[in-house]
C-alpha positions as CSV (number, residue, x, y, z in Angstrom):
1,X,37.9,17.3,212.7
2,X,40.0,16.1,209.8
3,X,38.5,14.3,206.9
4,X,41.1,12.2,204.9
5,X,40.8,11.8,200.5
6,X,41.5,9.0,198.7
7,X,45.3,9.2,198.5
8,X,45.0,8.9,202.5
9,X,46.4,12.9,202.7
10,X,44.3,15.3,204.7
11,X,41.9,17.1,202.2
12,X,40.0,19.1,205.5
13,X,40.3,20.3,208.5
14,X,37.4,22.0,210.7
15,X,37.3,23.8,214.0
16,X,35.4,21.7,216.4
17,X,32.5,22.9,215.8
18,X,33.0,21.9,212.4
19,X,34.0,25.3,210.6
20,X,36.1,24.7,207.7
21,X,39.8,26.0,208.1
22,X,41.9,24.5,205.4
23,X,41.3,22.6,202.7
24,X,44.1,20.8,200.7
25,X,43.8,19.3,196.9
26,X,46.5,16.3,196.3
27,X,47.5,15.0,192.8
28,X,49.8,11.6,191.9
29,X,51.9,11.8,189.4
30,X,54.1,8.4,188.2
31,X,53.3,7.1,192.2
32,X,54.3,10.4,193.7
33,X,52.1,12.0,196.1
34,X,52.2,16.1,195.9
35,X,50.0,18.8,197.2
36,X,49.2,20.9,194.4
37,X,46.9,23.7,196.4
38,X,45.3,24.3,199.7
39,X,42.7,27.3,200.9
40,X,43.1,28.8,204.2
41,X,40.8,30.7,206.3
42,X,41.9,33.7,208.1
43,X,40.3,34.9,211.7
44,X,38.2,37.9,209.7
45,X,36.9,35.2,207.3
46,X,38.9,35.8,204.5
47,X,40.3,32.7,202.3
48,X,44.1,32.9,200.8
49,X,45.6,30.7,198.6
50,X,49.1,28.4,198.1
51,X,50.0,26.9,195.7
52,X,53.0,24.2,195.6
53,X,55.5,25.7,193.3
54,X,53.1,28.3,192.3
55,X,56.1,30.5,191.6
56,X,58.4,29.0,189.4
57,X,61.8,31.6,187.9
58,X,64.0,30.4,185.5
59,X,67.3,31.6,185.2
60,X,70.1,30.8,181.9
61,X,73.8,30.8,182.6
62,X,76.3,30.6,179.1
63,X,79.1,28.4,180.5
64,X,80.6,28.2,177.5
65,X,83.4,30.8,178.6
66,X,84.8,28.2,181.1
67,X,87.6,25.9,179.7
68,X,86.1,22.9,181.2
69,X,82.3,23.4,180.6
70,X,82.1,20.2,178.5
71,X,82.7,18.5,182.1
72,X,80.8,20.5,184.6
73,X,78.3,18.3,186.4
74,X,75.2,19.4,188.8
75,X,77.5,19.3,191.6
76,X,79.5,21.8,190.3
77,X,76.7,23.9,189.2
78,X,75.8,23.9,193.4
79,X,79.2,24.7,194.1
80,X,79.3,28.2,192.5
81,X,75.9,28.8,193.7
82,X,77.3,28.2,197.4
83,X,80.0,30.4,196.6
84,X,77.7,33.3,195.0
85,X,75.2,32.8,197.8
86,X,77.4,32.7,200.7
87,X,75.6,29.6,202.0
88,X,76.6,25.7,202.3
89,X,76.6,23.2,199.3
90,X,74.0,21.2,201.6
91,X,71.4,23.8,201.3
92,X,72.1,24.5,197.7
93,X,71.5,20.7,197.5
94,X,68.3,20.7,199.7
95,X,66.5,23.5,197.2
96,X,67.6,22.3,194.3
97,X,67.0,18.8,193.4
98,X,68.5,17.8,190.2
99,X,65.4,18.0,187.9
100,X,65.8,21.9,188.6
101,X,69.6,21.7,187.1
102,X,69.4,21.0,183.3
103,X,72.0,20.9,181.1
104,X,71.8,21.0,177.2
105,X,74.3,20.1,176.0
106,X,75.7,23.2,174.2
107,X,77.3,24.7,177.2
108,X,74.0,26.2,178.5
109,X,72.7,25.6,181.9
110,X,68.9,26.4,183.3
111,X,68.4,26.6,186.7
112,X,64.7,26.8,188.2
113,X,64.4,28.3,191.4
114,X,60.7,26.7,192.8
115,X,58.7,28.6,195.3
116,X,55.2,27.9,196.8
117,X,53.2,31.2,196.5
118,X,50.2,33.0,198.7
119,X,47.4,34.3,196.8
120,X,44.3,36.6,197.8
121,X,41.2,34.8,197.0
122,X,39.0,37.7,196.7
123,X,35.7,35.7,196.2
124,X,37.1,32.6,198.2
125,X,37.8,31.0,195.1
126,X,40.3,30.8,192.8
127,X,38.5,32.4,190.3
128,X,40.3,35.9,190.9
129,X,43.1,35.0,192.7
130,X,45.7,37.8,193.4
131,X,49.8,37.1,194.1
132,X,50.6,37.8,197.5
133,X,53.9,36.0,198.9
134,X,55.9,33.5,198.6
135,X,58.6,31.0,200.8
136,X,60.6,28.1,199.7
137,X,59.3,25.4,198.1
138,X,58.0,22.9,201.0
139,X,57.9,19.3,200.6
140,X,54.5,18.9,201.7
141,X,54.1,15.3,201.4
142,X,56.9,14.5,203.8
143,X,57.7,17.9,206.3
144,X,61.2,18.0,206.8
145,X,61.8,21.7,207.7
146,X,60.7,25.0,208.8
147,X,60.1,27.8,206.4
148,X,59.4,31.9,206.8
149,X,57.6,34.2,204.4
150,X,59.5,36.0,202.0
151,X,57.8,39.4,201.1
152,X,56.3,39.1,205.0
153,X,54.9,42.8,204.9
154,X,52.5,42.0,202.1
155,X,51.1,39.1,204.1
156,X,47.2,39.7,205.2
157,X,46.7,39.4,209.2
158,X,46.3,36.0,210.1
159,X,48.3,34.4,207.0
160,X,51.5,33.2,209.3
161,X,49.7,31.4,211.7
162,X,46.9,29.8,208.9
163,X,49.7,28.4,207.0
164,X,52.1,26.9,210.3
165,X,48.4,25.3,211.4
166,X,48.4,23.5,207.9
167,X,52.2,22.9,208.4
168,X,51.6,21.2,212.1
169,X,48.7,19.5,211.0
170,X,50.3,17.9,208.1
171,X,53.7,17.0,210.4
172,X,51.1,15.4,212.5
173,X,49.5,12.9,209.8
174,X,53.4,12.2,209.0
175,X,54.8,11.4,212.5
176,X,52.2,9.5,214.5
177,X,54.2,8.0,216.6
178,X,57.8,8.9,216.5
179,X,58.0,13.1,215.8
180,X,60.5,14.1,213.7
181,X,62.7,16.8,214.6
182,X,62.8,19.8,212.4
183,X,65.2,22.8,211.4
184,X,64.8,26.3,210.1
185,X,66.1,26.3,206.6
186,X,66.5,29.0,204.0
187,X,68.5,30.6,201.2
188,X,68.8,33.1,202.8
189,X,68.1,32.8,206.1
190,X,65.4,35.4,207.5
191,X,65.3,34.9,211.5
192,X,63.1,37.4,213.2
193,X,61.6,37.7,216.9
194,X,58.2,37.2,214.9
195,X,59.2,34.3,213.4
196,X,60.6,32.6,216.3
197,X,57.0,33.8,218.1
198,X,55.4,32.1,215.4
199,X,57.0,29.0,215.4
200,X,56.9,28.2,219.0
201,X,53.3,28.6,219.1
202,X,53.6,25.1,217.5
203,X,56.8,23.8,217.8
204,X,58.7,24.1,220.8
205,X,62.7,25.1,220.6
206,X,65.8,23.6,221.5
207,X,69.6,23.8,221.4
208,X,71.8,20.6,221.4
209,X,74.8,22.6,222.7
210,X,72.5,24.0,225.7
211,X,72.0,27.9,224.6
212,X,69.7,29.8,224.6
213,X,67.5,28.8,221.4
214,X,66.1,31.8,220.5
215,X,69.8,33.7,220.8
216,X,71.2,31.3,218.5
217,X,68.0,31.4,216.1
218,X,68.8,35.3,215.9
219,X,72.3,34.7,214.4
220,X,71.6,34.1,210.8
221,X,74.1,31.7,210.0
222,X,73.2,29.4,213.0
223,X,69.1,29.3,213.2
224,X,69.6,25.9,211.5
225,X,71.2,25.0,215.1
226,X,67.7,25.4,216.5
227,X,66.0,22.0,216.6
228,X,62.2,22.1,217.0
229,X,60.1,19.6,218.3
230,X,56.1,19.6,218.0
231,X,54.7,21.5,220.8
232,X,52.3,19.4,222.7
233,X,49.5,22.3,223.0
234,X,49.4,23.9,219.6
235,X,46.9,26.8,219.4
236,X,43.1,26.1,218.8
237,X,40.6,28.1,216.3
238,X,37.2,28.5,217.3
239,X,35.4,30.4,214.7
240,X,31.9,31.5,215.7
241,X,29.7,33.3,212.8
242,X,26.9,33.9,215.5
243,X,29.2,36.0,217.4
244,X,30.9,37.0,214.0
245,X,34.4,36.1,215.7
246,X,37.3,33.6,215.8
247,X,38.7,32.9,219.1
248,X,42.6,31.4,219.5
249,X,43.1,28.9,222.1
250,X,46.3,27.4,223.6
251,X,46.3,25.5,226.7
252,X,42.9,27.1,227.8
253,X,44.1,30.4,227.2
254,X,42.6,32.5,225.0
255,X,45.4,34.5,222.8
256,X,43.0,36.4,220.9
257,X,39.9,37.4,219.3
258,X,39.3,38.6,215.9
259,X,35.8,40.5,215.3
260,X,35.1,39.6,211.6
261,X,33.2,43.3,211.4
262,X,35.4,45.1,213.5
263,X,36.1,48.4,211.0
264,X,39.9,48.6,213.3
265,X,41.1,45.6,211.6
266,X,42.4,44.6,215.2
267,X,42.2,42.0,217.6
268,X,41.2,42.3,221.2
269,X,44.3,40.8,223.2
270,X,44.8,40.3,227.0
271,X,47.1,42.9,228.3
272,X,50.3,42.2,228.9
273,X,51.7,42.8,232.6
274,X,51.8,46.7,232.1
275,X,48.4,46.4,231.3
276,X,49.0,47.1,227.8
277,X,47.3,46.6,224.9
278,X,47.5,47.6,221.0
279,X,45.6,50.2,220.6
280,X,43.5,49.5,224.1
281,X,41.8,46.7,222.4
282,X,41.2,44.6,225.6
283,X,39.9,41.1,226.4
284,X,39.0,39.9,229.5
285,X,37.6,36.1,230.9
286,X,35.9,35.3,234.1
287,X,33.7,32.1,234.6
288,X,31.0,32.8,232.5
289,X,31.8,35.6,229.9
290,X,34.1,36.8,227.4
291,X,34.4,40.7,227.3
292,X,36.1,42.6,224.5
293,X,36.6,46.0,225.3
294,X,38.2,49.6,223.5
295,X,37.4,52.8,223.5
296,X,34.2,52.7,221.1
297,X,32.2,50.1,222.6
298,X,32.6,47.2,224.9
299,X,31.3,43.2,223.9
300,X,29.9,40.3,226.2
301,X,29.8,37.1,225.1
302,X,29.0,34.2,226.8
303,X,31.6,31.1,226.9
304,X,30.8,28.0,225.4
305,X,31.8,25.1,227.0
306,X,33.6,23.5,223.4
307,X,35.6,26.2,223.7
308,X,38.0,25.1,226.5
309,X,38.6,28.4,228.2
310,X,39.9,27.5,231.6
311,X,41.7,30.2,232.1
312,X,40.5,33.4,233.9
313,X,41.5,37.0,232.7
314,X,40.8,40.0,235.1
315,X,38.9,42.8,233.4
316,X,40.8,46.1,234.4
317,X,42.1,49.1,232.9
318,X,45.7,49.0,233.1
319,X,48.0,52.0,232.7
320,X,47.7,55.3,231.4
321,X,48.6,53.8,228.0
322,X,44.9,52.6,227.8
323,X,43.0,54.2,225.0
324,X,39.6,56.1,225.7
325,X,37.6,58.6,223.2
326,X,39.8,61.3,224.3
327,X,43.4,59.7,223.7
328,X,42.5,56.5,221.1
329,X,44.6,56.4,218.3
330,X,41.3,58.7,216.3
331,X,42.8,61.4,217.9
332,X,45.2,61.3,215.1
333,X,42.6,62.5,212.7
334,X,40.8,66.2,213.6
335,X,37.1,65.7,212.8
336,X,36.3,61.9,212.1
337,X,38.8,59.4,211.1
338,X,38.3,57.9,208.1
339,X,35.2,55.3,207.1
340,X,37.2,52.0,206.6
341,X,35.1,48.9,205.9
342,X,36.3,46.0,207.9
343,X,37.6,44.3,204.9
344,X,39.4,47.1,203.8
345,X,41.0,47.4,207.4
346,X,42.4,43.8,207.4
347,X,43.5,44.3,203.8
348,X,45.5,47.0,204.2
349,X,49.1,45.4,203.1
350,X,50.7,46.5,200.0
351,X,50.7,43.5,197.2
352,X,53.2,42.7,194.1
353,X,52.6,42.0,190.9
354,X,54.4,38.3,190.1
355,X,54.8,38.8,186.8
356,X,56.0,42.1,184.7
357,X,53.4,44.1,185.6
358,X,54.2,47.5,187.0
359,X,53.8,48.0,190.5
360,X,51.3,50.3,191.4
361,X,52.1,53.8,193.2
362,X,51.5,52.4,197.0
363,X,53.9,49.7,196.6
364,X,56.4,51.5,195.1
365,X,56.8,53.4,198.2
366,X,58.7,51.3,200.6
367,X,61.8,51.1,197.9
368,X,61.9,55.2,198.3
369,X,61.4,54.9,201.8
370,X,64.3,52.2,202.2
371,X,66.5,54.5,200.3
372,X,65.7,57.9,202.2
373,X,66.5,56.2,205.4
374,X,70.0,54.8,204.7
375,X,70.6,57.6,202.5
376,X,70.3,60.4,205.6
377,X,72.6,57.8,208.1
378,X,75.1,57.7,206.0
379,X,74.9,61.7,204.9
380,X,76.1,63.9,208.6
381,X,74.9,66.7,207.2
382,X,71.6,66.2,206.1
383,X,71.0,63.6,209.2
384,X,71.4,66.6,211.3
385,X,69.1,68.8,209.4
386,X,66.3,66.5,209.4
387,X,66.7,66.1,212.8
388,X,66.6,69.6,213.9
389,X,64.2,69.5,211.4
390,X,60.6,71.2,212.9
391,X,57.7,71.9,210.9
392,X,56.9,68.5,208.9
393,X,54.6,67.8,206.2
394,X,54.0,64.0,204.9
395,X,52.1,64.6,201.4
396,X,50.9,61.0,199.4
397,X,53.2,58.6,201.0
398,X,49.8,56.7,202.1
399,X,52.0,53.5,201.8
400,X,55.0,54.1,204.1
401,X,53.7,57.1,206.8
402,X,55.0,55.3,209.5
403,X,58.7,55.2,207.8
404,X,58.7,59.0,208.1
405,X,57.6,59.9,211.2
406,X,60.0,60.7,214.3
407,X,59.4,60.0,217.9
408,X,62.6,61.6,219.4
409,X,60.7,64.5,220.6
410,X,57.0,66.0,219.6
411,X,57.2,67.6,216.0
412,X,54.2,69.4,214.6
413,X,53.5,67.0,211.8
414,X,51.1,67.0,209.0
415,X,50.1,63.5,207.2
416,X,48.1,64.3,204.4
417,X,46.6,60.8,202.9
418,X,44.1,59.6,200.1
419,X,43.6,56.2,201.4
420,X,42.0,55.9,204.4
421,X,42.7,52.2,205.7
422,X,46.4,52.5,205.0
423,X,46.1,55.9,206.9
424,X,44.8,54.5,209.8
425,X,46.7,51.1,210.1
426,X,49.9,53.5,210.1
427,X,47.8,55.6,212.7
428,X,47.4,52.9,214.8
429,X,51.1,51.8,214.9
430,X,51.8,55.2,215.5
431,X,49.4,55.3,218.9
432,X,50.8,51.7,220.4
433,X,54.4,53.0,219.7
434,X,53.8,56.4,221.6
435,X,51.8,54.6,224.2
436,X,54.4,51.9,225.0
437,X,57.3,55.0,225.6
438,X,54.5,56.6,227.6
439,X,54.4,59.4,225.4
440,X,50.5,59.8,224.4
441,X,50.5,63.7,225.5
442,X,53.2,64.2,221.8
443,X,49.9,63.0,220.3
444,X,48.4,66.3,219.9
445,X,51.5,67.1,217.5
446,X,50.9,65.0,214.9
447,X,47.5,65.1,212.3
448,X,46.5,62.8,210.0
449,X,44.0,65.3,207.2
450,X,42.8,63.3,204.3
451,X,42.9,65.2,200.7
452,X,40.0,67.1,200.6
453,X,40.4,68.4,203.6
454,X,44.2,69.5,203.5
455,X,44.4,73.2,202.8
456,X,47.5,74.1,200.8
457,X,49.4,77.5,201.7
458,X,48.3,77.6,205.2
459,X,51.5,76.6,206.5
460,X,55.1,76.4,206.2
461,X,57.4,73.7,206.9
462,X,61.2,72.5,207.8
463,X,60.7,69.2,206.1
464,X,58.6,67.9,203.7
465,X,57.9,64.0,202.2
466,X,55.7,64.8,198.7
467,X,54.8,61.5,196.5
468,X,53.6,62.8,192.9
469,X,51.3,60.1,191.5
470,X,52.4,58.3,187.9
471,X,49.3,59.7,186.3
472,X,50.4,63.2,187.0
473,X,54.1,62.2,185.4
474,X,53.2,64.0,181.6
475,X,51.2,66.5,183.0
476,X,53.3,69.4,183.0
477,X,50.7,71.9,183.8
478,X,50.0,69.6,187.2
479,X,53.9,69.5,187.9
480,X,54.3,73.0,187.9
481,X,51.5,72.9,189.9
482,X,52.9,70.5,192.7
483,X,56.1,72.7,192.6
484,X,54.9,75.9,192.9
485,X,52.8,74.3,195.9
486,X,56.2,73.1,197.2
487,X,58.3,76.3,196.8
488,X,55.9,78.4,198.4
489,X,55.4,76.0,201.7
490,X,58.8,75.1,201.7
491,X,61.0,77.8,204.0
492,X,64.0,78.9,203.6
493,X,67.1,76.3,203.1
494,X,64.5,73.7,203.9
495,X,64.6,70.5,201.9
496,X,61.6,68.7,200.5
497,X,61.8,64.7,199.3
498,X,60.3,64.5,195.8
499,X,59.2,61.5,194.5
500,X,58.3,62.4,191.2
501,X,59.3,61.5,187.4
502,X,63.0,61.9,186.1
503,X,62.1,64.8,183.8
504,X,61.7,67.1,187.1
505,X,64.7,69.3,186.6
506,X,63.3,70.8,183.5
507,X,60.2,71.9,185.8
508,X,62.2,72.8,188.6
509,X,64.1,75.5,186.7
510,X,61.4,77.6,187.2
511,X,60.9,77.9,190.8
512,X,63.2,79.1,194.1
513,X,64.5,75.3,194.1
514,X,68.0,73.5,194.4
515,X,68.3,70.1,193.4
516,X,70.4,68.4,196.0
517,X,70.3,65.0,194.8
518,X,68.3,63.2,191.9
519,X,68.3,58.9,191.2
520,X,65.9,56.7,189.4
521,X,64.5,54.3,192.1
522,X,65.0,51.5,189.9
523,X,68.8,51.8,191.2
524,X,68.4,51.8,194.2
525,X,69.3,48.8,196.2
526,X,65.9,47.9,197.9
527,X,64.5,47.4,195.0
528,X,67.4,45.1,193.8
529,X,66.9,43.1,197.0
530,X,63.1,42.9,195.8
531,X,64.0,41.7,192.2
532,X,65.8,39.0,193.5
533,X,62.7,37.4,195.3
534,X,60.5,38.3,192.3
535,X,63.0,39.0,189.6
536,X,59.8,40.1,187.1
537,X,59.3,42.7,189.1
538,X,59.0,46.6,187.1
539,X,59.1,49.5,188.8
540,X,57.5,52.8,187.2
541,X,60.7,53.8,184.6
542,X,60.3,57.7,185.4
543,X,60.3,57.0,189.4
544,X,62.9,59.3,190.4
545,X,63.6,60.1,194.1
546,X,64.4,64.0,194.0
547,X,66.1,65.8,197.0
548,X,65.0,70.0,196.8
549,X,66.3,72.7,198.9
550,X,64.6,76.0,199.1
551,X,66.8,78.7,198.1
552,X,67.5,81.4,201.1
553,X,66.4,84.4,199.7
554,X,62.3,84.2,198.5
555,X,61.5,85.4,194.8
């Protein structure tokens, strides 16, 4: 159902059973019709935010040192940015209209760069509404393009598809009668598998020149190529709070179902034809049931006939890459895993501050974990000895444990963690990635302890991955602590990767301890690449990244 406002724009839209699933508030401004917000519901019943233009950065240029600034126009002005941005003038043209090119007459330019921003709505409201994410600016009044999610790891579960049903839905009220055909567009372009996943579950793909669409979307400076028509069976939401889940529904296939107090943070998927599943969280369809099965418990519900499952799904148990109590991704964790809420389980995505607010210790993580990667390719010598590496401990990285695991072969490794919802979403990726190679008996070689129960000096290690939190930064008593920890379970000529503050060498000096390398993060170019999607961004000024090596000979 879709109830219409006043300005004749879409201001609702329900499941059929009349559950809200977004709601969109219009303004007119001098005859001109713009969506200022909308809400959308996500499968596990939380509400996000966007807001058109919500993120707005403003950039000064002094042309004055150019000979002929007195006669630059807006056209030039998008002809160096096509030069600087390695893209067309057409798409410099497309983002920036000419109210975002002002000139003032003194030889000074400012360029706004307009982007529509995600935010958590933590009460459903937008009384405490946090920045998620962001994508370029879409003209929602009149669709004329495709967009993907800058900041796409920061996205909660369900946001993508939430925002491409308010995207289709909107196309829809537009083109009644003669569709309109529609291009991926972007400065810069970021084509993934995902996203090409995600648009075809609405649009369907095509290439003028007869290739194959989705090869041609992959090459970044061709996805525009890629013309997409609206797919005549888009995916249907059911959302049942008696049940307490949200089904998807495409064609009378049921795509998934999301358990709204499942503590996983997962949904039960049909198995693919190896009979896999993430994390063995199976569903299954006959005539007159729905079954939603894992390795804790298994869920009958009976189909309603509004929800249009035709199709039938048999209920088996597929390869040896299904989960069961003694090989489910809790294995991971000796003793209990941890207790995750379900909210905290679907919330488990790292956000950004969008203004100068300094990011918080989790977030920070992925810049250092960016760096370490490219860093070791590029260095022979230390790729090899962190690949013969055996013993490997992962200490406070709660953020980025999946960067910093290896799969080549079984390596005893320790994950020590503090928070336990980010420790088991990296858990589970960790379970479906050993499962799809086959590989669930290298499970036993990898633990997941939380704090409390990580005992310090028991072992000793090739490798280790140690993240010191900011509030221990002007503590020297606790950095002498961490060190002296880290000497004594470090072995010898074994390196340890120190995140930790740029006054470190001072404390160092007083253990069995090389330093090997030393940076402040804020150099490094991952976070560059983040500043220039929000260029307010602040990092931690101490954050150092810290290479140690353990001297040979103990002292």
């Amino acid at each position: 159902m879709v109830v219409y406002g006043p300005l004749g724009r879409r201001i609702l839209m329900t499941d059929p059973d009349g559950h809200p699933l977004h709601e969109c508030e219009w303004e007119e401004q001098d005859g001109t019709v713009r969506l200022s917000s909308a809400r959308l519901y996500l499968d596990w019943g939380q509400w996000v935010g966007l807001k058109s233009d919500g993120l707005v950065n403003v950039m000064k240029l002094d042309l004055t040192t150019r000979p002929d600034w007195r006669t630059l126009t807006r056209h030039d002005l998008r002809m160096m940015a096509s030069r600087a941005m390695g893209v067309a003038v057409e798409e410099v043209e497309f983002f920036y209209a000419d109210d975002d090119l002002v000139f003032d007459g003194t030889g000074h330019a400012t360029i706004c760069q307009r982007k529509d921003a995600f935010y958590v709505l933590e009460n459903g409201t937008w009384d405490r509404a946090r920045f998620m994410s962001c994508m370029s600016a879409m003209h929602w009044a009149t669709i004329d393009y495709l967009p993907v999610v800058e900041l796409f790891k920061s996205l909660l579960p369900g946001t993508g598809s939430a925002a491409f049903e308010l995207i289709r839905g909107l196309y829809d009220d537009q083109n009644p009668h003669h569709p309109r055909t529609l291009q991926y567009r972007g400065i810069p372009t970021y084509p993934s598998a995902a996203a090409f996943g995600l648009f075809s579950n609405f649009f369907t793909a095509a290439h003028r020149g007869g290739e194959n669409p989705f090869t041609v979307f992959m090459d970044p400076p061709r996805s525009h190529e890629v013309d997409w028509l609206p797919n005549p069976h888009p995916p249907v939401r059911h959302v049942s709070p008696r049940h307490r889940i949200c089904l998807t529904i495409k064609q009378g296939n049921v795509l998934k179902v999301t358990k709204t107090d499942d503590a996983s943070g997962l949904p039960f998927v049909p198995p693919n034809q190896q009979g896999f599943a993430p994390c063995g969280k199976r569903m299954a369809v006959d005539s007159d049931h729905l079954f939603l099965d894992d390795h804790t418990a298994s869920h009958e519900v009976a189909l309603q006939p509004g929800w249009g499952i035709t199709r039938q799904v048999e209920r088996q148990p597929g390869n040896q890459a299904v989960a069961n109590k003694e090989n489910s991704w809790e294995r991971f964790f000796p003793g209990d895993a941890p207790v995750v809420s379900p909210r905290e389980a679907y919330s488990a995505v790292l956000l950004y501050p969008e203004d100068e607010t300094p990011i918080g210790d989790l977030a920070s993580q992925p810049f250092v974990a960016d760096f370490l990667s490219d860093f070791i390719e590029q260095d022979q010598r230390l790729a090899v000895q962190v690949g013969q590496s055996g013993q490997i401990l992962i200490h406070g990285f709660d953020g980025v444990i999946g960067s910093f695991l290896a799969f080549d072969r079984p390596r005893p490794t320790t994950v020590v963690y503090s928070h336990g919802a980010y420790a088991q979403k990296h858990a589970q990726t960790a379970w479906n990635q050993l499962a799809r190679d086959n590989r669930l008996d290298w499970q036993a070689s990898y633990r997941f302890l939380s704090e409390e129960a990580f005992n310090h000096g028991v072992s000793t290690y090739d490798l280790m991955y140690v993240w010191l939190p900011f509030t221990s930064y002007d503590d020297t008593v606790a950095l002498q602590g961490h060190l002296s920890r880290i000497s004594g379970a470090l072995r010898p000529n074994a390196l340890a990767f120190l995140a930790g503050p740029d006054s470190l060498s001072s404390v160092v000096s007083g253990f069995p301890l090389e330093i090997v390398f030393a940076d402040l993060v804020a150099n490094f170019q991952s976070f560059h690449m983040h500043k220039s999607i929000l260029p307010k961004a602040t990092l931690n000024s101490r954050l150092s990244i810290w290479i140690l090596k353990r001297s040979s000979l103990r002292s």
